[in-house]
C-alpha angles and dihedrals in degrees: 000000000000097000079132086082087072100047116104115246096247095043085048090057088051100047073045086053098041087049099049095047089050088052086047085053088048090046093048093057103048081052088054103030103030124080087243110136137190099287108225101264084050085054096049078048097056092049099050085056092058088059100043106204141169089252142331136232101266111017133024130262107274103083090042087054088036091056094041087054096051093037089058088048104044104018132257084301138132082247095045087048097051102034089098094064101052091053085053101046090052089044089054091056097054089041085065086053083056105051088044086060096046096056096059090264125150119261074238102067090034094061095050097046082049092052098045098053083052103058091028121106089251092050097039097045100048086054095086116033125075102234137157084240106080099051092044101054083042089072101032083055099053092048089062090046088056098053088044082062088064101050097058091106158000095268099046128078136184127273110199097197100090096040082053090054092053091046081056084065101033086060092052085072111029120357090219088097090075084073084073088077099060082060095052090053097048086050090053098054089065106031113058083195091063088055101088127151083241102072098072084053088054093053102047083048088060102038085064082072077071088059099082092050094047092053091049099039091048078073111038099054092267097281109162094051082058097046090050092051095051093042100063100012109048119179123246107279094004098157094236095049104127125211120242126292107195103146095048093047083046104052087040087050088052092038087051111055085018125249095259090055102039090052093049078043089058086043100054088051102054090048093050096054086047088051084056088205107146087219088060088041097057092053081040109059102047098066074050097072092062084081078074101058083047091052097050094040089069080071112027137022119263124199111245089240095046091096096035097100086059099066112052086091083045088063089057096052091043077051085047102045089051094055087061108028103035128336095193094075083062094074090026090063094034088055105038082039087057097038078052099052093046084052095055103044091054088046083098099042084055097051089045094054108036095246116173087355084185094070103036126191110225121254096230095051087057091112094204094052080120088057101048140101092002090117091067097057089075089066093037098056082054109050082045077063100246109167109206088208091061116010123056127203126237137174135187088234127080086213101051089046085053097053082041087057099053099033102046106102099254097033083236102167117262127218136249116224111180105210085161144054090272122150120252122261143176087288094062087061091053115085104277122215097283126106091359096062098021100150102009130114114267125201101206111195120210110186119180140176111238146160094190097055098158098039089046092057114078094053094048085059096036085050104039095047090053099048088040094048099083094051095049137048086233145347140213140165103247090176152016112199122205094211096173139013124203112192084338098303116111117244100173130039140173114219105202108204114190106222106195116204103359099216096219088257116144131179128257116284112270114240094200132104 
């Protein structure tokens, strides 16, 4: 079971190496051969990368550019979409060796915190999406690792040029990794040796990853400055303002990294700020930080993935704090983490088939209902008779535009049209239907979760048809889509309205970010 232990530090990496490129195959398969689609946000993605910009409206450059780079290599597919974040998520993994490594641990300890947060929620299930997340905790990642390298010994010292560097990029994606920076001051504070004239330089470096949003947003009204404030600072009474999810923060934090490693996580903290060493309190004090996000999460709602760029340090105390208090929980995690994550991924595969109906999953615990059934609307715009030559798509929702957008035959852009009091997004800054489809005919999608499909129906209908009537010279419902069946029963569904000479009429701007 810890044969490891005699295995030579070079010929470890390697069995590491073998091992994580066997878990990015697997991966691959279950992208090409599973009924996983783009979720939404992949799809807004995707869209933002066939039209390259400086910035968007709600996220910097990098996953756009990212996207645009893979989609030339592997085709305006899901694979092509999602390529990226395989290589990043196998690159994460070896950048925790890394760290490990870094730190004065043993190749030892380094191969297993590699391996856990590979097999672990948190590493099997970033292994698919296109998000901003995993090239953003990359970086953030590599910068620790680079102050870690100057605090080996007595006579080294930090040099925050290249960690700054790494923040520049990280930014590109999320700026979240500019949160590496209050650690490092509040390690400086107690360290003299953290104090170096390097870390202003460092600073200046990363704060150039801000440079692509301000020139777009010196243009666009500073949105997503805006967007960002009232994302995470509401006003007082501000009518989207959201109540406190602590417990659910809470239970994703522990499904994520899994409850084994994220008690020898809390472990290894706790004995690294008792060792008092500065190298164990760097790689300590950022899983700390997550007791912010707690905190903040009795008040406000906070977004499952928000945390996740502070524990990949966190991987290699757990690693750490099992070496010394109990080795066994290593391949007792690594192997309940991995029976856990099979089970999760086929969690759709046994609702869609009606496996072990006695004991049925519910519907709203499947984790990937925002990546199921999109492939069937293709089909379906074409059977409600929609022509891409004359007619164009639209939604009143920036996400299903976005799935329209990547799943119509020939991935021609579909329209936002905000009927409602939605918030504006990338695509309110993209030439909208008027003047361009005055006149012509318009499918507009509605797709909802729902358990009470049939009794749902006919309001969605009722609703849809009414909102949609001033803008058309008449309306009708040319589909209804079954996207996905639980037991049997469907659980998500597409409504396609024909919308027949659209008048050039729009609703009012939305003053929301």
């Amino acid at each position: 079971m810890f044969l490891v232990s005699r295995i030579g530090s070079r010929k470890l990496f390697y069995l590491l190496l073998c091992i994580l490129l066997l878990k990015a195959l697997f991966a691959a398969l279950i992208l090409l051969f599973s009924g996983m689609d783009l979720s939404p946000d992949e799809a807004q993605y995707w869209t933002w990368s066939q039209s390259p910009a400086i910035s968007y409206y709600s996220k910097p450059p990098l996953i756009a550019w990212q996207i645009f780079l893979t989609t030339k290599l592997f085709g305006n597919t899901l694979f092509g979409v999602r390529f990226g974040a395989l290589f990043l998520n196998f690159l994460l993994s070896l950048t925790i060796w890394r760290l490990a490594r870094l730190a004065l641990f043993s190749a030892e300890i380094a191969f297993w915190a590699a391996l856990c947060f590979a097999f672990s929620p948190f590493g099997i299930f970033f292994a698919f999406p296109a998000t901003t997340d995993l090239g953003a905790i990359l970086f953030f990642t590599l910068a620790i690792g680079e102050v870690s390298k100057g605090l080996q010994t007595e006579e080294t010292q930090p040099n925050y040029l290249l960690p700054g560097l790494f923040i520049f990029f990280g930014a590109l994606y999320k700026w979240v990794v500019y949160a590496f920076w209050p650690f490092i001051f509040i390690l400086a504070i107690f360290y003299k040796k953290m104090r170096q004239k390097t870390l202003i330089g460092g600073v200046l470096i990363s704060l150039c990853g801000l440079l692509p949003s301000l020139i777009w947003n010196s243009s666009h009204d500073f949105a997503t400055f805006k967007h960002v404030f009232y994302t995470f600072f509401k006003p007082a009474g501000h009518r989207s303002a959201k109540v406190g999810n602590f417990i659910d923060f809470f239970s994703a934090q522990m499904g994520l990294i899994f409850p084994i490693f994220f008690i020898l996580m809390c472990i290894g903290v706790f004995l690294a700020y008792r060792s008092r060493k500065k190298l164990l309190i760097l790689l300590a004090i950022f899983p700390t930080g997550v007791l912010l996000y707690l905190l903040n999460s009795l008040f406000k709602k906070i977004q499952p993935n928000w945390a996740l760029y502070l524990y990949p340090s966190g991987f290699v105390l757990a690693a750490w704090a099992a070496n010394k208090k109990g080795r066994i929980w290593l391949p007792i995690g690594l192997f309940t983490s991995l029976a856990f994550c099979l089970f999760t991924l086929s969690i759709p595969f046994i609702q869609e088939h009606n496996i072990f109906p006695r004991w049925q999953i519910p519907y709203k615990v499947n984790p990937f209902r925002q990546t199921l059934g999109w492939r069937r609307l293709t089909q379906s715009l074409e059977l409600s008779g929609y022509d891409p030559e004359k007619d164009f798509l639209f939604s009143d929702k920036y996400q299903i535009t976005s799935i329209l957008s990547f799943y119509e035959a020939g991935q021609k852009r579909a329209y936002f049209l905000n009927l409602g009091s939605s918030r504006k997004n990338q695509f309110t800054y993209w030439p909208g239907m008027n003047p361009g489809e005055v006149g012509k005919t318009g499918y507009f999608v509605l797709a909802e979760n729902s358990n009470n499909f049939e009794e749902a129906l006919p309001w969605y209908i009722s609703h849809y048809a009414h909102r949609l009537q001033p803008y058309f010279e008449s309306v009708e419902v040319a589909g209804i889509e079954p996207l996905f069946d639980s037991y049997g029963k469907t659980v998500k569904f597409a409504i396609i309205f024909r919308c027949t000479s659209y008048n050039g009429k729009e609703p009012p701007p939305s003053k929301k970010y």
